[in-house]
C-alpha positions in Angstrom: 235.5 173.1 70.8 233.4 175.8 72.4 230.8 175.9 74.6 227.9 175.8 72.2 229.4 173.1 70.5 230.1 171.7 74.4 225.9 172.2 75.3 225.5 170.2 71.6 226.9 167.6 72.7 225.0 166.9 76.0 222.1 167.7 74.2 222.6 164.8 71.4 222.4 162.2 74.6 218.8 163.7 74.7 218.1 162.5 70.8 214.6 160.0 70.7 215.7 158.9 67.0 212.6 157.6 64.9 213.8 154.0 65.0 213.6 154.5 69.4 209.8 155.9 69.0 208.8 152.8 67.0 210.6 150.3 69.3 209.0 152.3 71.9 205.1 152.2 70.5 205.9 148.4 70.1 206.8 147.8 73.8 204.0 150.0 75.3 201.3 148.1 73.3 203.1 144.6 74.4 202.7 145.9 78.3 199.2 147.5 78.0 198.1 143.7 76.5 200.1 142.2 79.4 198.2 144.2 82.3 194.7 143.6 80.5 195.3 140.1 80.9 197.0 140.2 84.2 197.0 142.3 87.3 201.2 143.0 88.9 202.3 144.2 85.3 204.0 147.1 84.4 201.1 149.3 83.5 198.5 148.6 85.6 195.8 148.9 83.2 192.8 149.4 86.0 189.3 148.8 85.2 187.4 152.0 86.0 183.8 150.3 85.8 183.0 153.0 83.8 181.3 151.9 79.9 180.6 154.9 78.1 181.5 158.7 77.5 179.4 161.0 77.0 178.3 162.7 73.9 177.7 166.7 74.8 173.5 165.6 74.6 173.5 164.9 78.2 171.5 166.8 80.7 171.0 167.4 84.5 172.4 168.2 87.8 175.3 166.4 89.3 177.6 167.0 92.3 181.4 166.3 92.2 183.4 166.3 95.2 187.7 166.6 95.2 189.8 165.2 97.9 193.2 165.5 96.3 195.3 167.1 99.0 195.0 169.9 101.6 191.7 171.2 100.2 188.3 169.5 99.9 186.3 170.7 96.8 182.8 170.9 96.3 181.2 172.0 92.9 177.4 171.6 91.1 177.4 171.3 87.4 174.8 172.2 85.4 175.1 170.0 81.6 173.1 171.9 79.3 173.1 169.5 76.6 174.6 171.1 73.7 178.7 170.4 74.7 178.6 173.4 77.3 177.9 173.6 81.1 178.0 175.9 83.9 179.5 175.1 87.4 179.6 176.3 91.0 181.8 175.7 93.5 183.6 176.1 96.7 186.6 174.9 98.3 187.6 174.4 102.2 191.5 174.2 103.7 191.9 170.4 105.9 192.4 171.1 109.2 196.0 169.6 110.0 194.1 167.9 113.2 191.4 166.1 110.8 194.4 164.6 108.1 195.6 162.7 111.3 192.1 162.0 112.9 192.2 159.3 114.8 189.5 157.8 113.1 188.1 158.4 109.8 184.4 159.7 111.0 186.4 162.4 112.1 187.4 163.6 108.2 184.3 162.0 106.1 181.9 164.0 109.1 183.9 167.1 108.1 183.2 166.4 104.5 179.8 165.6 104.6 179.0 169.3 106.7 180.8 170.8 103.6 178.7 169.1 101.4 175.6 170.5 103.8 176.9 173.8 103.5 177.0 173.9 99.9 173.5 172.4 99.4 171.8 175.2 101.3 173.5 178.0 99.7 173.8 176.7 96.4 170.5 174.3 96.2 168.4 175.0 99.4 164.8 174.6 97.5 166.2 170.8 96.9 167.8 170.8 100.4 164.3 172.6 102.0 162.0 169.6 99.8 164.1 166.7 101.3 163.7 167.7 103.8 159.5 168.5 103.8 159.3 165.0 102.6 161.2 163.3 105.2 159.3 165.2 107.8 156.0 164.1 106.2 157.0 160.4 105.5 156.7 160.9 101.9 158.1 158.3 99.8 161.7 158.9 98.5 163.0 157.3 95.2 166.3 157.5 94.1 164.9 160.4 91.3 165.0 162.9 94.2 168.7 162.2 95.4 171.5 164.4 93.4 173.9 161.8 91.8 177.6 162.9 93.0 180.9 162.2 91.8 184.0 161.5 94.4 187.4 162.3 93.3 189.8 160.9 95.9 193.1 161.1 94.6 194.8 158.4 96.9 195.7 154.6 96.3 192.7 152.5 96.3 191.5 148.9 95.3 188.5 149.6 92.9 185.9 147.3 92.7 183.3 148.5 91.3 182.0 152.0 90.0 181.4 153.1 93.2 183.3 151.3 95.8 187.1 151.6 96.8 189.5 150.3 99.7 191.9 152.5 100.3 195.6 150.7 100.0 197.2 153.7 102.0 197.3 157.4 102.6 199.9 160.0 101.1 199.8 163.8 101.0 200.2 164.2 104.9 197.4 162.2 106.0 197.4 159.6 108.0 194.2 158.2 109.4 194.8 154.3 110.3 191.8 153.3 110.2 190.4 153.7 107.0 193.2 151.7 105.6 191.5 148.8 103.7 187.9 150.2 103.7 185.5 151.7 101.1 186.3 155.0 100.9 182.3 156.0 99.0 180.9 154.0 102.3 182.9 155.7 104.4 181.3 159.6 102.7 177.8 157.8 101.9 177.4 157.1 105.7 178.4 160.8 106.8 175.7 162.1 104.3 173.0 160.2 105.5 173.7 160.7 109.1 172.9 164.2 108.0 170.0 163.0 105.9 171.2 164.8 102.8 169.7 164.5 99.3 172.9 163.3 98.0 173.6 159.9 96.6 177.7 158.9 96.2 177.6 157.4 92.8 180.8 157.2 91.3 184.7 157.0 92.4 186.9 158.5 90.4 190.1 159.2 89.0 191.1 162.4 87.5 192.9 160.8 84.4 189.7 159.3 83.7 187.5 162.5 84.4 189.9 164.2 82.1 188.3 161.8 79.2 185.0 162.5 80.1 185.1 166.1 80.3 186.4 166.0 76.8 183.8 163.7 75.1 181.6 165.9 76.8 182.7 169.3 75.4 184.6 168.4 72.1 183.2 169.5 68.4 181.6 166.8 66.5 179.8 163.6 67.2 183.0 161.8 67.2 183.4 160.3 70.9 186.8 160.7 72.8 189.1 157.9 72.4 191.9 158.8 75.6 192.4 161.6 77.6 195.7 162.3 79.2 197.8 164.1 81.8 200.6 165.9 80.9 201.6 168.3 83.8 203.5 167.7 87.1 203.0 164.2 86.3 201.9 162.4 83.5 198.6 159.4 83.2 196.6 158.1 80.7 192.8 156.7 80.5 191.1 155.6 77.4 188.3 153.2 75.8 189.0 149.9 75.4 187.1 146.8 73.7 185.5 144.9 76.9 186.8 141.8 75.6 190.1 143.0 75.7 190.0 143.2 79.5 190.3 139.5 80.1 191.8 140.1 83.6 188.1 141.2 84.9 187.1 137.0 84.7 190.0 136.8 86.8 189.2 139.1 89.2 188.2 137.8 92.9 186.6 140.8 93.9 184.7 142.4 90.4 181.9 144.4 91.2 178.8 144.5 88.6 178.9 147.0 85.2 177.2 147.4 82.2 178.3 145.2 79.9 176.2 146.1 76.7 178.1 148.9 75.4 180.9 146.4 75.3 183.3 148.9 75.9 185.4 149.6 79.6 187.8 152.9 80.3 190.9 151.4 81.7 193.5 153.5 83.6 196.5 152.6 82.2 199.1 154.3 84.9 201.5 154.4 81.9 204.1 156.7 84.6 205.0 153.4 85.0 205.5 152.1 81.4 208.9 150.2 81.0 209.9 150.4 84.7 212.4 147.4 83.8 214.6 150.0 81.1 214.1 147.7 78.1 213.5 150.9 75.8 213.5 153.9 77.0 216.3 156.3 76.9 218.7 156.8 79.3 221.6 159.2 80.4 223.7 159.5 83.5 221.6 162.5 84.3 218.3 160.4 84.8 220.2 157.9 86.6 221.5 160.0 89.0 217.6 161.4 89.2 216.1 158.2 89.4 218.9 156.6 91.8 218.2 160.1 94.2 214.5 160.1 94.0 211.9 158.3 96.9 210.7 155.7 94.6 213.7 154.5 92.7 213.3 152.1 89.9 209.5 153.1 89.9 207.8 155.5 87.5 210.6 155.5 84.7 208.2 156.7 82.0 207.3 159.8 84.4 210.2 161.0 85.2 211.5 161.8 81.3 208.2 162.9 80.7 206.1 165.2 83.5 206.9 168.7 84.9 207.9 167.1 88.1 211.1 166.1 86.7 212.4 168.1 83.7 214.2 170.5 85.6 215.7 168.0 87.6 217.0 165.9 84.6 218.4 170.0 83.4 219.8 170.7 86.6 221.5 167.3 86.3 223.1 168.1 83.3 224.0 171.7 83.6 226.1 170.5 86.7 227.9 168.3 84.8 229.0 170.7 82.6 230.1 172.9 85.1 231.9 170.1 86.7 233.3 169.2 83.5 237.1 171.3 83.9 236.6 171.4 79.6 233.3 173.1 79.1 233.4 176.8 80.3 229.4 177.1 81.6 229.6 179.8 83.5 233.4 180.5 83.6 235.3 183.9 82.4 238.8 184.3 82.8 238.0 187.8 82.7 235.3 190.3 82.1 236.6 190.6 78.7 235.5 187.7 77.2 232.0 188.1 78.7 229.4 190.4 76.7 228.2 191.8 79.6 231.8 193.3 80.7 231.6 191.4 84.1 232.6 187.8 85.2 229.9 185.3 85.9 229.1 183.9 89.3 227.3 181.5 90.8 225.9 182.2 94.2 226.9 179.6 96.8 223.2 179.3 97.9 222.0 178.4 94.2 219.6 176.0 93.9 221.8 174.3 90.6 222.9 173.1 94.1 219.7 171.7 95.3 217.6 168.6 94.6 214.7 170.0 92.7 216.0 173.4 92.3 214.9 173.9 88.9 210.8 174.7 88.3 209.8 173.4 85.2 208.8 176.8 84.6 212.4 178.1 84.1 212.4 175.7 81.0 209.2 176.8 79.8 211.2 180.4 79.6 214.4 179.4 78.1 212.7 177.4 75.6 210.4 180.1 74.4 213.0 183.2 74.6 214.0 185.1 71.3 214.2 188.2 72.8 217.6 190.0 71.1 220.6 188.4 73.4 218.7 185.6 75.0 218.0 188.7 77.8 214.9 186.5 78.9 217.0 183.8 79.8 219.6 185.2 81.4 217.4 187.3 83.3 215.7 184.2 84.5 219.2 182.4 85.3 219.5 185.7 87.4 216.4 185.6 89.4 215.7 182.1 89.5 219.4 180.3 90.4 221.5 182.6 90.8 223.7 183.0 88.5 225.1 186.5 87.7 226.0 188.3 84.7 225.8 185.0 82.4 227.5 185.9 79.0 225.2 184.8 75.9 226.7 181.9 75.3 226.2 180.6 78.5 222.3 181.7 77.7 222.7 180.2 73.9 224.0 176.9 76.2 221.1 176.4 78.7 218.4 176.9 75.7 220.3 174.0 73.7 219.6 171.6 76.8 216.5 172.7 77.1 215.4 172.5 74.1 216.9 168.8 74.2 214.9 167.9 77.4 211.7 169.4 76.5 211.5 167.7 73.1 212.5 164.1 74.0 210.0 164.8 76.7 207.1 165.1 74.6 208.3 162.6 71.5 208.2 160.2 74.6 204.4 161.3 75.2 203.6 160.7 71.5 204.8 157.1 72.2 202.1 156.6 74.3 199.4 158.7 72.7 200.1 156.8 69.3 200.5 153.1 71.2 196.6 154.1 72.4 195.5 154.8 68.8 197.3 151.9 67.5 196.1 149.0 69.9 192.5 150.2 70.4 192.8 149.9 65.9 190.8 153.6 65.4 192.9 153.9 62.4 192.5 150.9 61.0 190.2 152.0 58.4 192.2 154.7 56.2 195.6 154.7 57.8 199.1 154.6 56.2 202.2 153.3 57.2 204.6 156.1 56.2 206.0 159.5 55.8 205.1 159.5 52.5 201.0 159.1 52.5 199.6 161.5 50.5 197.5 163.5 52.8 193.6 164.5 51.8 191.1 165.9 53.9 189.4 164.5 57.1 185.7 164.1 57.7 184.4 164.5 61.5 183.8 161.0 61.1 187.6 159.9 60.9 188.9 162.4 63.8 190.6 160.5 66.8 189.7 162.9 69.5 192.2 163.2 72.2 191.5 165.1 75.9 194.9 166.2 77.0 195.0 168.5 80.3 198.6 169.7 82.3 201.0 172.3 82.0 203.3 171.0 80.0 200.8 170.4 77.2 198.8 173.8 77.9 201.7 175.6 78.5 205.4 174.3 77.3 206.4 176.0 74.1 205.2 173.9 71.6 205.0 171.1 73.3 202.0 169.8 71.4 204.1 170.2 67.8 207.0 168.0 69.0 204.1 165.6 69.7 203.0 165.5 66.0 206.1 165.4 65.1 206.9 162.4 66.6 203.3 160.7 65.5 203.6 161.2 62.3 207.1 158.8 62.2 205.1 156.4 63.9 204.5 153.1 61.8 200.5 152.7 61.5 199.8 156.2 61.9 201.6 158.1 59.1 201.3 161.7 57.7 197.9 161.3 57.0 196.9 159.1 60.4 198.2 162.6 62.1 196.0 164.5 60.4 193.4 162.9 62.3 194.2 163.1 65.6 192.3 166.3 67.1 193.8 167.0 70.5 192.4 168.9 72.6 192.5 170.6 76.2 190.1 169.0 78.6 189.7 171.2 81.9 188.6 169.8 85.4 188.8 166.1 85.5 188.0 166.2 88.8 185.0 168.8 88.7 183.0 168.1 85.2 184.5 164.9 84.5 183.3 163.4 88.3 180.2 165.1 87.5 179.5 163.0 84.1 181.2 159.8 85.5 178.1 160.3 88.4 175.5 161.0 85.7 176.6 157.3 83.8 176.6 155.5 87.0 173.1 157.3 87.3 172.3 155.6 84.3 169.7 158.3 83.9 169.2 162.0 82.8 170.0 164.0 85.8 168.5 165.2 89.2 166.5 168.5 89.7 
């Protein structure tokens, strides 16, 4: 057997038959019932406190503020009420000193002088009026604060649509004493100690600015049903029947919401879908991954799914082919049997060595190449993990796995995308059960709009198409259910999407 034959094999423990995607749809909608009802499940299923998405009609001036890691993000968006926008922004480095403050004023001070700094360049007439009204004891309503949106992108408690304990810090920081306190309090009282115009609104998360953004921005009047991560690593947030989200009665601490659009976006955390193995797929090669990694036996679902991991899983396997004395990846017994008249080696420093030595860009590459020779790939293999004067088959080889690892990847994201559609019954109305549904056309007012935003859905070659593919096998949904699922991208969860989460906390049309 060869060594094309050799990749095919490995490849085949990468198949996600149709039968595995229905057992899998099944199992996701079981756990996202199970954490509605109770909180410690699987999938977390977090209320956001959030009710409605927006339609594209909405109007006004909103901050959004993003602490996600090293850099602290300030931005103004403009919603002009017809589906587009304009924003402003500006973005600061942490100082090292301030991540390990010994007290949180130290940070949320910092924050707040950014947030200063930005009004007066970008909004000094508001900042200047405040100001003149303070000084002349005018009266000052809420209409005159701007509504802002915090994304903090660390574990917290949330309570409410504006109130969060932090559980703990990652990302290099490590304040103590903000552990277990509202991290909106914390920023609110750093803004008014510099008596700013600025009211914190809304916490939020960027899976669930993701679905905002979109509802905000996407064609029609049809309003966005999930929006989804797909990138480095991989979330979900969607809208869900109030009455669904029985756990909220249950809940000791449950801040107040508005109950009479009788909807609630829930957070589902799906990276953590299946954590117990019942149904997803398996090879040695995610073992290894999963048994090496910091968090083992946590995040299954992720790690065959986001960027994070992918090259991981393919550096897995190509070692195990070379380790294999039968396959001949990367072996010549002389330069003779190798196109390139040379031998191929494998530099002792490569990272095929190294724990997360493949970028899940190199797979983007391979995936995509069709340049005469696989040149494109072996020119990558060159420059990226050195390894020299690969023949083409060893090229032909690598794009097999990929291929492999890439597709089960997003079939596995259809699962969850099509287990949203399913559950939440928004294609109850007209939707078959088969391959076979004879497939007419679709009115705006049957479209399931889906947000999606990462670089494996923006980027990965046809990442999007393996995603249909997999939809359409999917019992409930059908050829024709497929046909009306609109996916698109939804940019800045954490800019636009904060900014709209503030405007429905607001509950009104926008600040000046």
């Amino acid at each position: 057997m060869g060594l094309v034959d050799d990749a095919r094999t490995v490849a085949a423990e990468f198949d996600y038959s149709v039968e595995d995607v229905n057992k899998g749809v099944k199992a996701f909608i079981r756990q996202m019932d199970e954490g509605l009802q109770e909180t410690g499940k699987s999938m977390s299923q977090i209320p956001t406190y959030v009710t409605a998405v927006p339609n594209g009609t909405e109007k006004g001036v909103y901050l959004a503020v993003d602490l996600g890691g090293t850099n602290f993000r300030v931005c103004s968006i403009k919603l002009n009420g017809d589906t587009t926008f304009s924003l402003t922004q500006s973005k600061v480095a942490i100082p090292h000193e301030l991540m390990v403050a010994k007290t949180s004023k130290e940070l949320f001070s910092f924050l707040a002088k950014q947030i200063e700094s930005f009004l007066k360049i970008h909004h000094n007439d508001h900042f200047e009026k405040h100001h003149q009204r303070r000084k002349n004891g005018e009266k000052i309503t809420d209409e005159h604060f701007l509504q802002l949106g915090f994304t903090f992108s660390f574990p917290v408690h949330q309570i409410s649509i504006n109130k969060g304990h932090l559980i703990r810090w990652t990302k290099g920081f490590d304040i103590a004493d903000a552990i277990g306190k509202d991290v909106c309090s914390l920023l609110q009282t750093e803004i008014d100690a510099l008596h700013l115009p600025v009211k914190v609104a809304a916490l939020v998360n960027d899976t669930v600015g993701t679905l905002m953004a979109r509802s905000y921005t996407s064609p029609g009047k049809t309003g966005t049903l999930l929006g989804a991560i797909f990138g480095t690593g991989t979330n979900g947030a969607y809208v869900e029947k109030l009455e669904k989200v029985t756990k909220l009665k249950n809940m000791k601490e449950s801040g107040d919401f508005d109950a009479s659009t009788g909807n609630m976006i829930v957070n589902t955390e799906w990276g953590s879908f299946d954590n117990e193995m019942s149904v997803l797929p398996n090879t040695p090669y995610d073992t290894v991954l999963d048994k090496d990694s910091n968090n083992p036996g946590i995040q299954m679902f992720e790690k065959r799914v986001s960027g994070m991991f992918l090259g991981e899983v393919l550096r897995r396997a190509i070692l195990s082919m070379i380790k294999d004395g039968k396959t001949e990846l990367f072996k010549d017994e002389s330069s003779g049997t190798n196109d390139v008249h040379s031998t191929c080696t494998i530099a002792n420093d490569s990272p095929l060595y190294k724990q997360w030595g493949i970028n899940t860009s190199f797979l983007s590459i391979a995936h995509e190449d069709q340049s005469a020779g696989h040149h494109i790939t072996r020119q990558a293999l060159s420059r990226d993990l050195g390894v020299d004067a690969a023949s083409l088959e060893d090229a032909q080889a690598i794009k097999i796995l990929v291929e492999a690892i890439g597709k089960r990847s997003a079939r596995l994201s259809a699962v969850a995308i099509g287990a949203v559609i399913i559950s939440t019954g928004n294609l109850s109305v007209t939707a078959g059960n088969g391959l076979d549904d004879k497939v007419k056309a679709v009115s705006e007012e049957e479209v399931v709009d889906i947000g999606v935003d990462g670089s494996l859905v923006e980027y990965y070659p046809g990442f999007e198409e393996y995603i249909r593919e997999a939809l359409r096998e999917i019992e409930g949904i059908g050829e024709q259910g497929e046909k009306r699922i609109r996916i698109g991208i939804a940019k800045d969860g954490s800019g636009v999407g904060a900014a709209l989460i503030a405007l429905v906390a607001g509950g009104r049309e926008g600040g000046s």
